[in-house]
C-alpha positions in Angstrom: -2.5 2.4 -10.0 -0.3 -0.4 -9.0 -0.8 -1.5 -5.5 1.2 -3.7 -3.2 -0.5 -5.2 -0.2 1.1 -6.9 2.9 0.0 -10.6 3.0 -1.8 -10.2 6.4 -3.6 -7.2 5.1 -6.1 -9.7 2.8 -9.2 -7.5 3.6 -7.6 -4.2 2.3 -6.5 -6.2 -0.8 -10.0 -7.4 -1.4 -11.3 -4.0 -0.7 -8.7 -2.2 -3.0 -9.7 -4.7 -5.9 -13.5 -4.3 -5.8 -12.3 -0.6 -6.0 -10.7 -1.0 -9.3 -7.3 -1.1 -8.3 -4.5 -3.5 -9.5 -3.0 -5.2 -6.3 0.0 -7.8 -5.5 1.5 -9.0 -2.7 5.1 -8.8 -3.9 7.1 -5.8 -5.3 8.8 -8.2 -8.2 5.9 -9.0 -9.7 5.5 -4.8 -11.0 6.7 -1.9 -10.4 4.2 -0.3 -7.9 2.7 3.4 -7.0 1.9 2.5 -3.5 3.0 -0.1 -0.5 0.5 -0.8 2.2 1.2 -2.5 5.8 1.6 -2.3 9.1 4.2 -0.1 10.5 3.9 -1.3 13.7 4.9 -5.1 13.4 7.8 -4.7 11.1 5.7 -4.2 7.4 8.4 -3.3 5.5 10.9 -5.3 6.5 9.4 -8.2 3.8 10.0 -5.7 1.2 13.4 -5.2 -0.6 13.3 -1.5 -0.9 16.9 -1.7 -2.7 15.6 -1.6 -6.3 15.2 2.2 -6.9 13.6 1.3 -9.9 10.5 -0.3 -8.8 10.2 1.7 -5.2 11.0 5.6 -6.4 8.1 7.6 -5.7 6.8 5.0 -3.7 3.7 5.7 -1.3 3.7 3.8 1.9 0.7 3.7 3.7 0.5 2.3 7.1 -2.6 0.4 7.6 -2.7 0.9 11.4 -6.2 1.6 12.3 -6.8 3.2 8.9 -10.7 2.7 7.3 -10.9 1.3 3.9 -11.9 4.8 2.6 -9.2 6.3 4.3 -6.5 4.6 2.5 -8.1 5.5 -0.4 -8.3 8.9 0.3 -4.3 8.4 0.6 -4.3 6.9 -2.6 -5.9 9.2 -4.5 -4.3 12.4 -2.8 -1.2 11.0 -1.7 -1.6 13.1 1.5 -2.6 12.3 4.7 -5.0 14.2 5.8 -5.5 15.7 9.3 -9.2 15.0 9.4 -8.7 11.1 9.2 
């Protein structure tokens, strides 16, 4: 699983990599299964979302007060779930 992690979000993406998963800060560098960043302060707007290619089927998690495992949970289920 591809993931692409905000800049500002460096714990997640150090988190996410001692998990196993592949991580980048920028959605030309691959196509990616997930987005992560904060809603709140304009994430996304750093992101060209334009290129169906790379973004179709694209998760986007927003970190917001989110745990570690929690994204995770997210990853793996691509749900969120009511209990987090």
């Amino acid at each position: 699983m591809i993931i692409c992690v905000a800049s500002e979000l460096e714990y997640v993406k150090e988190e996410l990599e001692k998990r196993g998963y592949t991580v980048v800060s920028k959605l030309s560098e691959k196509p990616c299964n997930a987005i992560i960043c904060n809603l709140k302060n304009n994430g996304l707007i750093n992101y060209n979302l334009q290129n169906s290619m790379k973004t179709e089927g694209t998760l986007i998690i927003d970190s917001g007060c989110k745990t570690i495992d929690e994204i995770e949970y997210i990853l793996n289920n691509r749900v969120y779930s009511s209990l987090l």
